[in-house]
C-alpha positions as CSV (number, residue, x, y, z in Angstrom):
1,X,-39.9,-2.5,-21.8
2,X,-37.8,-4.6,-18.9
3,X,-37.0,-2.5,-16.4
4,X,-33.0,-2.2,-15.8
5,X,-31.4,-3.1,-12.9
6,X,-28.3,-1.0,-11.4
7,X,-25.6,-2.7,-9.5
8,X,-22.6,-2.0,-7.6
9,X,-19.0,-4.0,-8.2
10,X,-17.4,-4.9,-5.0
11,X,-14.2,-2.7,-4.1
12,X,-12.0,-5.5,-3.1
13,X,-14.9,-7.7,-4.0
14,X,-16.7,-6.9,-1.2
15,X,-17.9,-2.6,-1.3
16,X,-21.6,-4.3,-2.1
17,X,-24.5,-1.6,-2.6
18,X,-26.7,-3.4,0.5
19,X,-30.2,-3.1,-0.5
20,X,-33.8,-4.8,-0.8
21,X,-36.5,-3.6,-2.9
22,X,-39.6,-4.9,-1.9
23,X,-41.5,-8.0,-2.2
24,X,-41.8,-7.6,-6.6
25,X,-38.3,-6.4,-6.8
26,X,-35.7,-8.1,-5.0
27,X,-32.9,-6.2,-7.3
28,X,-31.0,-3.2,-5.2
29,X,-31.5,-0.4,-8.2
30,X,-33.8,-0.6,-10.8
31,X,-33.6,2.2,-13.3
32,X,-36.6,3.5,-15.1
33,X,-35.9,4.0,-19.1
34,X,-37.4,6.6,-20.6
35,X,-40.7,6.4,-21.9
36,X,-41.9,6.0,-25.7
37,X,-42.5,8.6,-27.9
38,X,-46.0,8.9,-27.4
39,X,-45.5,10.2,-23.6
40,X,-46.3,13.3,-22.9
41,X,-43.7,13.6,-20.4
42,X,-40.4,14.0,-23.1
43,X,-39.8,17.4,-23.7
44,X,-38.9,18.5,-26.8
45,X,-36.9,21.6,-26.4
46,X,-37.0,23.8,-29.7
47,X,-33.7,23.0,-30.7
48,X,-33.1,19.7,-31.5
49,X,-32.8,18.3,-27.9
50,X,-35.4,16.3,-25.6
51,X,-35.9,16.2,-22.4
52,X,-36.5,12.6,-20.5
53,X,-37.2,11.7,-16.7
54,X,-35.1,8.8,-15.9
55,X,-35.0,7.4,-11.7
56,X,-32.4,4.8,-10.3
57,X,-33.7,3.1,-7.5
58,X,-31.7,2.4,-4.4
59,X,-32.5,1.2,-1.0
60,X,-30.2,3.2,2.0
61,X,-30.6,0.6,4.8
62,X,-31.3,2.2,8.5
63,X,-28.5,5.2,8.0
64,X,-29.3,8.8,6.6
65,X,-26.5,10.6,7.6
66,X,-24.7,11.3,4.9
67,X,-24.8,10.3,1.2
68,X,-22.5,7.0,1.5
69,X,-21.6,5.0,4.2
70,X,-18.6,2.7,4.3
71,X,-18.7,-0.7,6.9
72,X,-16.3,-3.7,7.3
73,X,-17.2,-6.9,6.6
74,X,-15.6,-9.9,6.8
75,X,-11.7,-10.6,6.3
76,X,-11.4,-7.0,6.1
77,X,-13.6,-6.3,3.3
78,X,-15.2,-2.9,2.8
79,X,-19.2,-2.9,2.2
80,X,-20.6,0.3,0.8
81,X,-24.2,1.7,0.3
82,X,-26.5,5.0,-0.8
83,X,-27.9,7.2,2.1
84,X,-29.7,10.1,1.9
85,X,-27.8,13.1,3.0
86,X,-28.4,16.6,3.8
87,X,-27.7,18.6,0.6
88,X,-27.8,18.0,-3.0
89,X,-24.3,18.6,-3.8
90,X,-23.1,15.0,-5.5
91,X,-25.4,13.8,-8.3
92,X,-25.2,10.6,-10.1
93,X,-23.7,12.1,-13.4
94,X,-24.5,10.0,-16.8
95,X,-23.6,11.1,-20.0
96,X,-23.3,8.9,-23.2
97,X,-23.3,9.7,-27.4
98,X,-26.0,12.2,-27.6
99,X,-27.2,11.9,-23.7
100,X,-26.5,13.7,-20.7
101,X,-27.9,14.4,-17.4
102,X,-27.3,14.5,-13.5
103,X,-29.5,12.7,-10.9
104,X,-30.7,13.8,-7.5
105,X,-31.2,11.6,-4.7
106,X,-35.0,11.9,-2.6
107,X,-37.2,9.6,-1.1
108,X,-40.5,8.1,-2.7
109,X,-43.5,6.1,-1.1
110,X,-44.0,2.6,-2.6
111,X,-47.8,2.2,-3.3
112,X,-47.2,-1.4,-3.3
113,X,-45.4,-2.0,-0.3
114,X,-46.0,1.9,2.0
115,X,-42.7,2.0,2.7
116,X,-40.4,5.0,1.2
117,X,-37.9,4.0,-1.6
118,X,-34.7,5.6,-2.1
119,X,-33.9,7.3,-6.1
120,X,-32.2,8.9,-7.8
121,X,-33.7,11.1,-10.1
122,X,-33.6,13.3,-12.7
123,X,-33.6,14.8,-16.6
124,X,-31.9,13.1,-19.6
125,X,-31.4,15.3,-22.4
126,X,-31.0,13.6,-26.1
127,X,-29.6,15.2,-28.8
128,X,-27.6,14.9,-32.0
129,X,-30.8,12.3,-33.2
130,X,-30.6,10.4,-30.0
131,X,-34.0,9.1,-29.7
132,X,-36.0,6.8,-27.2
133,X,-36.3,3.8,-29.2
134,X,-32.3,4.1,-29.3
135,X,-32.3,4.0,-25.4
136,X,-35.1,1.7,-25.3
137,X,-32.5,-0.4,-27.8
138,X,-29.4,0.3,-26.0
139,X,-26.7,2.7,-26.2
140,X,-23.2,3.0,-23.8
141,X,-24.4,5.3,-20.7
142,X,-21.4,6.3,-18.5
143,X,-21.9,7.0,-14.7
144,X,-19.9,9.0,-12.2
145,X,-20.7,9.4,-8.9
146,X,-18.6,11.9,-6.1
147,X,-15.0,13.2,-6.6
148,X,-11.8,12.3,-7.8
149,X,-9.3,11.5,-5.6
150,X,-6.0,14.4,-6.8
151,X,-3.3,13.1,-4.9
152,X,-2.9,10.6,-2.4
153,X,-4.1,10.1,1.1
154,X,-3.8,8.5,3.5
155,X,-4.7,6.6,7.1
156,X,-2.9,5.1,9.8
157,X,-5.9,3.7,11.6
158,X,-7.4,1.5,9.3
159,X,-8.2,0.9,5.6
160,X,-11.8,1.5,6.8
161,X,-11.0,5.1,8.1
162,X,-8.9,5.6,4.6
163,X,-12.0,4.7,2.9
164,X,-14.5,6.9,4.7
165,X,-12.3,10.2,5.0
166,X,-10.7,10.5,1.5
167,X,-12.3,11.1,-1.5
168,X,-13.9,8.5,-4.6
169,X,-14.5,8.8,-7.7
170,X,-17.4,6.2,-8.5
171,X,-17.2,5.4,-12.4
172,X,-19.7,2.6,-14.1
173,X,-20.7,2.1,-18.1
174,X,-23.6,0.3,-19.3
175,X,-25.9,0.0,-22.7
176,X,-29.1,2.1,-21.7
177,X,-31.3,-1.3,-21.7
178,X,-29.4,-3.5,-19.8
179,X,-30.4,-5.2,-16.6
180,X,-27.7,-4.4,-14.5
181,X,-24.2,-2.0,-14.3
182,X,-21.9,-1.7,-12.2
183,X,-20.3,1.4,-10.6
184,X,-16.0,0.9,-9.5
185,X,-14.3,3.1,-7.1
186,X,-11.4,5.1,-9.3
187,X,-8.7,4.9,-6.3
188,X,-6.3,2.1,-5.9
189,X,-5.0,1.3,-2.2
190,X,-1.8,0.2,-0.2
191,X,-2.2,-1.4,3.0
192,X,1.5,-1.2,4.0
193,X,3.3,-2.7,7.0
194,X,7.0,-2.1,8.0
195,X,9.1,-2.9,10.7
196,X,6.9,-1.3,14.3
197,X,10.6,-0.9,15.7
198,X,10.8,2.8,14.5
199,X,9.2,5.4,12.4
200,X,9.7,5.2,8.4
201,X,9.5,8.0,6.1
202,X,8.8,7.1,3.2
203,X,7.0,8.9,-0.5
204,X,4.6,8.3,-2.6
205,X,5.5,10.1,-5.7
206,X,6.2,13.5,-4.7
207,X,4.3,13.3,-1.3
208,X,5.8,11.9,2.0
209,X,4.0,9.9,4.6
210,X,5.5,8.6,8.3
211,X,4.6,4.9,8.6
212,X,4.6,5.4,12.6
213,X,5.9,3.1,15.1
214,X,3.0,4.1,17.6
215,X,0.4,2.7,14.6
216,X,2.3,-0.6,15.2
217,X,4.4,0.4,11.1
218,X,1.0,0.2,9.3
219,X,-0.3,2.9,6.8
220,X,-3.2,2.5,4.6
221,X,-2.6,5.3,1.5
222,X,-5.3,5.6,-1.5
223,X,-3.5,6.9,-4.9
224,X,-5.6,8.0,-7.9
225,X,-5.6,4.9,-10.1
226,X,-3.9,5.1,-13.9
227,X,-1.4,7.2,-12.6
228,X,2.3,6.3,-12.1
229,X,3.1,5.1,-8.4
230,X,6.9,5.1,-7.3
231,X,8.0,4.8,-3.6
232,X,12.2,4.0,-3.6
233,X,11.4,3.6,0.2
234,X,8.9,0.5,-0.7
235,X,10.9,-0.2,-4.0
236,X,7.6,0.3,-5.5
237,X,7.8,1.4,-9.5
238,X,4.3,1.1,-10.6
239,X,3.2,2.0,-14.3
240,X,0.1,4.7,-14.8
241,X,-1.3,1.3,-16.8
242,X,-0.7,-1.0,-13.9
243,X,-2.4,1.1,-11.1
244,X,-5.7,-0.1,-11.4
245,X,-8.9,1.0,-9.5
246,X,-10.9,-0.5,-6.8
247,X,-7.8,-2.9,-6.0
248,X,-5.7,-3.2,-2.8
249,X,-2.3,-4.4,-2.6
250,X,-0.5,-5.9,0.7
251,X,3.4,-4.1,1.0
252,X,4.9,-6.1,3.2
253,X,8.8,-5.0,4.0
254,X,11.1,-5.9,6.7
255,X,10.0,-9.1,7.7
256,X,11.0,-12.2,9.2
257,X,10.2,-15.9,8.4
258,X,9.8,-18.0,11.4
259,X,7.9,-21.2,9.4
260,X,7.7,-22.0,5.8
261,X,4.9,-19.5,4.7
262,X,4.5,-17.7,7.9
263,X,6.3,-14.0,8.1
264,X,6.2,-12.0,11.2
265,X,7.2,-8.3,12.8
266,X,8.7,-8.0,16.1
267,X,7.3,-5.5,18.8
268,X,8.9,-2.2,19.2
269,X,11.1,-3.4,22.3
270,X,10.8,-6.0,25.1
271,X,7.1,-6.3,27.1
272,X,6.7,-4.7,29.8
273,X,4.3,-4.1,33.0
274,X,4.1,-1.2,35.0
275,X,2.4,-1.0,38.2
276,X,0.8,2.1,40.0
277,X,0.2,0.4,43.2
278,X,-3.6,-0.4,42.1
279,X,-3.4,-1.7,38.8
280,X,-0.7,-3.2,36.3
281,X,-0.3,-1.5,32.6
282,X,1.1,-3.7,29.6
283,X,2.7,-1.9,27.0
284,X,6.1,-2.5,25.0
285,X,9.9,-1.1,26.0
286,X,10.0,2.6,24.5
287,X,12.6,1.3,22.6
288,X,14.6,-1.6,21.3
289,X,17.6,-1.2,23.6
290,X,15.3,-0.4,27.0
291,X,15.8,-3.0,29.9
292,X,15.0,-2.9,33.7
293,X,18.0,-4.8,35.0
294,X,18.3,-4.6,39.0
295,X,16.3,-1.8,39.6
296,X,12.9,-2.1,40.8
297,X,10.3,-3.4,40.3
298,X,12.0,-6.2,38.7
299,X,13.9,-6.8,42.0
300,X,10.8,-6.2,44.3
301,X,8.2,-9.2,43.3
302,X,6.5,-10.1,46.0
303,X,4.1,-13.0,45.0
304,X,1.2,-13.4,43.5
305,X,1.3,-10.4,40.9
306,X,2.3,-7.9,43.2
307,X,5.3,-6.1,43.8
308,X,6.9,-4.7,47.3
309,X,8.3,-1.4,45.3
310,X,6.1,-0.1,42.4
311,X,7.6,0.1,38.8
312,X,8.1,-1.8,35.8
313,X,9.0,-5.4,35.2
314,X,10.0,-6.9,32.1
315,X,11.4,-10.8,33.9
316,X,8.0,-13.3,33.6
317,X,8.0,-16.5,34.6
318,X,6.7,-19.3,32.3
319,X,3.4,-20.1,34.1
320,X,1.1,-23.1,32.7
321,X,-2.4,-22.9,32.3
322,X,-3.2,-25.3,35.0
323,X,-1.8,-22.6,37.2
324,X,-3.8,-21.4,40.3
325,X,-3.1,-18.1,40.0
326,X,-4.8,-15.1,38.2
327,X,-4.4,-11.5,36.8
328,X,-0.9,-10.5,36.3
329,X,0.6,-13.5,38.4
330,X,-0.9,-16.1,35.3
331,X,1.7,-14.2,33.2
332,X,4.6,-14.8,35.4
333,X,4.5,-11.6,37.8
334,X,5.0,-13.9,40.8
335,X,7.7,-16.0,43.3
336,X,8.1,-17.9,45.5
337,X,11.1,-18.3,48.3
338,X,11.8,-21.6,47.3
339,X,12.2,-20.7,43.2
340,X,10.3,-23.9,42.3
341,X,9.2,-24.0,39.6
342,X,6.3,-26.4,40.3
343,X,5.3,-23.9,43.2
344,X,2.7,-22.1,41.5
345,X,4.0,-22.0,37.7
346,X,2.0,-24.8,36.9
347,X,2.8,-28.5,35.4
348,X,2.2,-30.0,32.2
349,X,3.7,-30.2,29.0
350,X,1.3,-29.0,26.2
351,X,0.4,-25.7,28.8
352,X,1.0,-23.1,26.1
353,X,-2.1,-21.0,26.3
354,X,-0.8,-18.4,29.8
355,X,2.6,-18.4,28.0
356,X,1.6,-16.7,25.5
357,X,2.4,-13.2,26.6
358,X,0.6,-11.8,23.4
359,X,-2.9,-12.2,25.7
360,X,-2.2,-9.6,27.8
361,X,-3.3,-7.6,25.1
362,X,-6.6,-9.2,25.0
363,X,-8.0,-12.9,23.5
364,X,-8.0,-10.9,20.0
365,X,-4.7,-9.3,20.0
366,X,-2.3,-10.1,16.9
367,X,0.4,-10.2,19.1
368,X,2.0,-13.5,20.6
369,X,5.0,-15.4,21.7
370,X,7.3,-17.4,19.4
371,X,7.2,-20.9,19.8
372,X,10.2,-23.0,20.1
373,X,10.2,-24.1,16.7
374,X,9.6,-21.0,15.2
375,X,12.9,-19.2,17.2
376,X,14.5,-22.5,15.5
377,X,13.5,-21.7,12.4
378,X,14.6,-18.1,12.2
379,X,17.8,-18.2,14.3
380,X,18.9,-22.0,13.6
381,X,20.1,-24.6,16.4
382,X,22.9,-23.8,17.7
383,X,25.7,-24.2,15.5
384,X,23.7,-26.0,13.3
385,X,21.3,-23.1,11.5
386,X,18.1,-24.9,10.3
387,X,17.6,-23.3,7.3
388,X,20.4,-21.4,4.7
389,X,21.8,-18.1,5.7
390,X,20.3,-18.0,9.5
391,X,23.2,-17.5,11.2
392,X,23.8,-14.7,8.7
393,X,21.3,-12.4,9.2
394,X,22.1,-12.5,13.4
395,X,25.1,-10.9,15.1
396,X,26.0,-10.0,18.7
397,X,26.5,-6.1,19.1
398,X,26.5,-3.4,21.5
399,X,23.9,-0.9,20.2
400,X,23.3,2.7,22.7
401,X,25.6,0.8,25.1
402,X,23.7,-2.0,25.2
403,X,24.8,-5.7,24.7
404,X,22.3,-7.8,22.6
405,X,21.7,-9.7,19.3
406,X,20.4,-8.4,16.0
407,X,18.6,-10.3,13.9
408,X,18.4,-8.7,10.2
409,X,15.2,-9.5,8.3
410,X,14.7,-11.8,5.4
411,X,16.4,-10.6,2.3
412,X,18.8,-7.8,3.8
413,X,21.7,-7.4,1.8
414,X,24.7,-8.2,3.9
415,X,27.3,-7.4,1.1
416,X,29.7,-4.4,2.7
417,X,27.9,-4.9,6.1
418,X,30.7,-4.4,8.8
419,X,29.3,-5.6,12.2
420,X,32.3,-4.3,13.9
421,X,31.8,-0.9,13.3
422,X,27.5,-0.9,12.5
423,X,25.2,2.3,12.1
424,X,22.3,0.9,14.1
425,X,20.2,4.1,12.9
426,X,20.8,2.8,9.6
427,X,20.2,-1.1,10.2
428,X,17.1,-0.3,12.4
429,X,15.6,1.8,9.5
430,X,16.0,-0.7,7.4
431,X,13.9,-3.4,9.6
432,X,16.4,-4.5,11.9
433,X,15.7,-6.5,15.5
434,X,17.8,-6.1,18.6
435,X,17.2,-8.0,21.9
436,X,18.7,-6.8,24.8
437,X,21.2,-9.2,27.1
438,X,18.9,-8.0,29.9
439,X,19.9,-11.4,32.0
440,X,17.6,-13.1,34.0
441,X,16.3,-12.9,37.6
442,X,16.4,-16.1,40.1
443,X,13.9,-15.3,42.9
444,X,14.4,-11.3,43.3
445,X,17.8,-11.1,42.3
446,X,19.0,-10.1,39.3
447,X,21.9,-11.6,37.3
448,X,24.0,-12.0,34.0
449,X,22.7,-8.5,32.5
450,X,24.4,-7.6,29.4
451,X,26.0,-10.8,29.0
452,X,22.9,-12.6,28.4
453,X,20.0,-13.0,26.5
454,X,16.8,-15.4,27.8
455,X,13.8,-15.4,25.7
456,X,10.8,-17.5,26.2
457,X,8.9,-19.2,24.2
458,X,5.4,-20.8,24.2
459,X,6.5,-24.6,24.5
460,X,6.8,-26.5,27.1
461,X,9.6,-28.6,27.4
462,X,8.3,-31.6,29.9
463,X,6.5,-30.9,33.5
464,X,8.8,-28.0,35.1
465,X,10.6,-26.6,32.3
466,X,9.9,-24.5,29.0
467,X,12.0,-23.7,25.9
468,X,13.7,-20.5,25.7
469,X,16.6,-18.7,23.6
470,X,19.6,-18.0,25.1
471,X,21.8,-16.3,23.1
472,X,25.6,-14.3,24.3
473,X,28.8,-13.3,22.9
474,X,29.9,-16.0,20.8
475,X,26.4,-18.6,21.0
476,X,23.1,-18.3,19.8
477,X,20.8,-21.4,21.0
478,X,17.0,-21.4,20.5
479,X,16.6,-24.9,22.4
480,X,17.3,-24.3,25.8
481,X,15.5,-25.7,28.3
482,X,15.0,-23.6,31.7
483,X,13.1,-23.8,35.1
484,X,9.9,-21.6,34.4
485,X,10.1,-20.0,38.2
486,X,13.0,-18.0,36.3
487,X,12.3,-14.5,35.4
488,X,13.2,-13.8,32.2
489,X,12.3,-11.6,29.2
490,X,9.7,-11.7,26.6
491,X,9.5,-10.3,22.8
492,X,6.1,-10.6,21.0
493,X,5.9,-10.7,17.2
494,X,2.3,-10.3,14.8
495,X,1.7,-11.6,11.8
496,X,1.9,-10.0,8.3
């Protein structure tokens, strides 16, 4: 009889049992059917029952830590495999009409190749006139591997941790003669990602989860599939029929659309850098409404990425990539007496790559700087919005105090919205951005704070200048074009 061949279905097309078998057997699990009648090895057990050995064959790759082991692959896809573990609590169950049994995992040496082979093992019992020639002919066998998943879970590290700390229900069916099956995790998965700004509550049926601002508003959560989901938070309203397992949805809320098909999040506030008198730390405002103004260190830079009082700047000047300085001073930590800004910011028009603030972060950090026309795109040109309803969704405000613009995100209902008497609480919740008039500083003084907002963005104007919004009371223009010696402030956005 052909020998059957056990396979795994990718979870999001991509949790792939990784395995070789040898030189003769280049499929990952082979099961071995049970033998004919004449073997002495079936059982018959006095009452109408018989007992048959049956093995699935799986490789484990270089791990044998613990009895599955989870990776990430490419575009975020999870890879999964067999390892031998410590203890034999989780068997490979299979049951069908008439057939039942539960397999062990062990190791075995391969005569042909002397190298050990990974099964699992054990006893079939047959009853109710189940005989081999009806295996050997195919009936439906039903696998199940580990344990269900009874309410949901959740991760706000990765989908990756989600995957390896909660539990799965692996579930597979298959006629007893056919070359291959397939075994699909039960759980279905939300990668969700809110506004960063603040923390969300939000819950998934009947429990409740934080989507956290620290974890940058992601939250990974696996829910048991074929049973209702319902979030009011997400405006999710899922049927127990439409939950299906081994998927993973995107729930994107809150966002904003700076091109046509490109959706973004603000930070959590304005970038910062604080030095210790060693060393300069990046990190973002502690909240939206947090500026530096006069006080130091934004009024104490010396030259050259260093300051004469330590503290925390949040004014950068636009510095080009031709630019001969380094360290902090390439991302605008630096002046000169003269305020040129040719004098070390650099010349060139298409210098984009040390403007983009997002790098401070490191060469693989989702965070970056706006370009011009992408601030065009979400806030319109002046008077002139470039796309319908953008100078709806933006509004000066004073928020803690603070003067600055808010910028609602695409699809907020504005019906009933009073912007002269606002509950930010309320509007930041729901996704809103607000940039603080922190000014601008000219050399080491400070000027125009909460009166007006500069923003920079990633474009160079022509030699000595670069494009930046400027935004106040009654104006909102994302064209301006200003001297990149100025210090001025800097908001970084990722993508969905």
């Amino acid at each position: 009889m052909k020998k059957s061949v056990l396979k795994f279905l990718p979870f999001m097309a991509a949790m792939i049992l990784a395995a070789s078998c040898g030189n003769n057997d280049k499929d990952p699990v082979t099961p071995q059917p049970a033998p004919s009648k004449s073997t002495t090895e079936v059982t018959d057990n006095g009452d109408g029952t018989f007992t048959v050995p049956f093995t699935v064959k799986v490789s484990t790759g270089n791990s044998l830590a613990k009895k599955m082991e989870y990776s990430e692959g490419e575009d975020g896809k999870i890879n999964i495999k067999f390892v031998v573990g410590t203890n034999d609590d989780e068997k490979l169950r299979v049951s069908g009409e008439g057939v039942t049994g539960e397999l062990g995992l062990k190791g075995e040496l391969d005569d042909m190749t002397m190298s050990t082979i990974y099964v699992f093992f054990g006893d079939l019992t047959l009853s109710n006139g189940v005989t081999i020639d009806d295996l050997e002919k195919g009936i439906d066998l039903y696998y199940e591997y580990g344990e269900a998943l009874t309410e949901p879970a959740s991760s706000g590290k990765s989908l990756l941790d989600l995957v390896k700390t909660c539990n799965h229900l692996y579930k597979g069916t298959a006629k007893s003669n056919e070359d291959e099956i397939t075994l699909t995790d039960q759980n279905t998965y939300l990668a969700i990602s809110m506004s960063p700004c603040c923390d969300h509550t939000i819950t998934i049926n009947t429990k409740k989860f934080t989507v956290k601002k620290s974890n940058n508003g992601r939250l990974w959560i696996a829910v048991p599939s074929g049973n209702e989901v319902k979030c009011d938070e997400l405006g999710l309203s899922q049927s127990a029929k439409t939950v299906l397992p081994s998927v993973c949805h995107k729930v994107a809320r809150q966002y904003f659309t700076v091109a046509d098909g490109k959706k973004v999040y603000f930070s959590p506030g304005n970038l910062q850098a604080t030095y210790n008198g060693t060393e300069w730390a990046w990190g973002f405002a502690p909240s939206q409404t947090t500026i530096i103004g006069e006080a130091a260190a934004n009024t104490s830079i010396n030259g050259n990425g260093t300051v004469s009082t330590n503290g925390t700047v949040d004014f950068f000047g636009w510095v080009g990539e031709s630019s001969r300085w380094t360290g902090a001073a390439m991302y605008g930590i630096s002046n000169s007496t003269s305020t040129n800004s040719v004098d070390g910011y650099g010349t060139g028009k298409n210098e984009a790559l040390k403007s983009d603030w997002g790098k401070v972060f490191g060469e693989d950090s989702p965070w970056y700087t706006l370009s011009h026309e992408e601030w065009v795109y979400l806030l319109g040109n002046g008077s002139d919005p470039s796309r319908s309803g953008a100078s709806d969704l933006r509004h000066w405000a004073s928020v803690n105090s603070v003067n600055g613009l808010i910028i609602l995100p695409d699809g907020y209902d504005t019906e009933g919205l009073d912007w002269s008497s606002i509950d930010w609480a309320t509007l930041e919740s729901a996704g809103a951005v607000f940039l603080p008039a922190a000014g601008c500083r000219f050399g080491t003084g400070v000027y125009d704070v909460g009166s007006y907002g500069c923003y920079w963005s990633s474009s160079a104007y022509d030699e000595d200048i670069a494009w930046f919004l400027n935004f106040g009371s009654d104006y909102v223009y994302p064209g301006y074009d200003g001297d990149r010696g100025y210090g001025q402030s800097v908001r970084l956005v990722r993508p969905l």
